[in-house]
N, C-alpha and C positions, 0 to 999 in steps of 0.2 A: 515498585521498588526494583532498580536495578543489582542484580547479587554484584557483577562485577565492579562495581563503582561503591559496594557496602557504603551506600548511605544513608544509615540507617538514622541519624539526625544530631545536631552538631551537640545537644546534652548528652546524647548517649558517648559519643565521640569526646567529649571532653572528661565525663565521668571514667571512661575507658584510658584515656592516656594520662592520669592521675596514679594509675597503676604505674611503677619502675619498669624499667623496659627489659623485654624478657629478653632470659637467657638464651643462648642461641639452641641449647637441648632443652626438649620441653618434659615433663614427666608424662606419665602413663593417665595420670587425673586432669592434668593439663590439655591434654593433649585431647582426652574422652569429652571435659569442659567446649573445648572449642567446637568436640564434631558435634553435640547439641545445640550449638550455635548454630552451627551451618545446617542441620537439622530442621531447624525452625525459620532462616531464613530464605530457605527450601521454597518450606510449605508456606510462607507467607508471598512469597514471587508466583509458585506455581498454583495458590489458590487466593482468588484474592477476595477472598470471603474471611478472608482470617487475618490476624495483625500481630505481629508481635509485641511482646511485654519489652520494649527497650529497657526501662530501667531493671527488670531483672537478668536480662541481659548482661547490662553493666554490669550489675553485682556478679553474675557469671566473671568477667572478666575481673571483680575487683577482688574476690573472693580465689583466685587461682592465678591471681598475679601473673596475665595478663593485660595486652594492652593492642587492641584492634589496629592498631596505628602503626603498630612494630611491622614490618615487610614480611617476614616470616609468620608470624602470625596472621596476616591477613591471606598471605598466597594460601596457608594451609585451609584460613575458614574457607573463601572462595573455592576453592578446588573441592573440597567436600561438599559445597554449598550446588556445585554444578552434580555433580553425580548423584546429590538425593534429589536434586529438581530430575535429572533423569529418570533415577528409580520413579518417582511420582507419576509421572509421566506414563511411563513403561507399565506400570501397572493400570492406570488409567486415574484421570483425575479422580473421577468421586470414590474408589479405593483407595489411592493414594492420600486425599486429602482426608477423608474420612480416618485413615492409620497418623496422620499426622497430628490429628485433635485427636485422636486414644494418643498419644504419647504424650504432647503437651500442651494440651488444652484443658480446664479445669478438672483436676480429678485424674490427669495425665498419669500414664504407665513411667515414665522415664521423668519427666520434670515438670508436676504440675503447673498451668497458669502461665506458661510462657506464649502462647497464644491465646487470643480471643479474637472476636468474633468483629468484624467493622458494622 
């Protein structure tokens, strides 16, 4: 999975731009919604032992009125999406990926279930 090219697959992409196209300010829950995205597209680039839950994904975006597709929305998941694939890294993968299933992998600290396992 390329982060920069967020392809994450054309249902997730069409379930996401169903959402109205955000506003050019995004909220504080908006805004926390997206960096979980980029969170998990992270950890599914930098380990690829893991996958993401696309359709809760979507509902991330359908649920916080969002829409992956918007410009501003995607520069911000991407830019987040490169810096926790960093942090991942930096910490070393089996740390890294290891902290990224404690967050969102079943049973997750911050959003159960948005990864599993390939």
């Amino acid at each position: 999975m390329k982060i920069t090219a967020l392809c994450l697959s054309t249902a997730t992409i069409h379930l996401l731009s169903s959402v109205p196209g955000a506003a050019q300010t995004f909220t504080q829950s908006q805004r926390n919604a997206m960096n979980h995205v980029s969170q998990v597209l992270a950890a599914a680039t930098a380990c690829p032992e893991y996958k993401p839950n696309l359709v809760l994904l979507a509902l991330i975006g359908v649920q916080y009125k969002f829409s992956i597709e918007d410009p501003k929305v995607n520069a911000i998941i991407v830019a987040k999406a490169k810096e926790h694939k960093a942090g991942i890294e930096a910490a070393g993968k089996t740390i890294g990926c290891l902290a990224a299933w404690a967050l969102y992998g079943p049973g997750g600290q911050n959003v159960p279930d948005l990864l599993s396992r390939n």
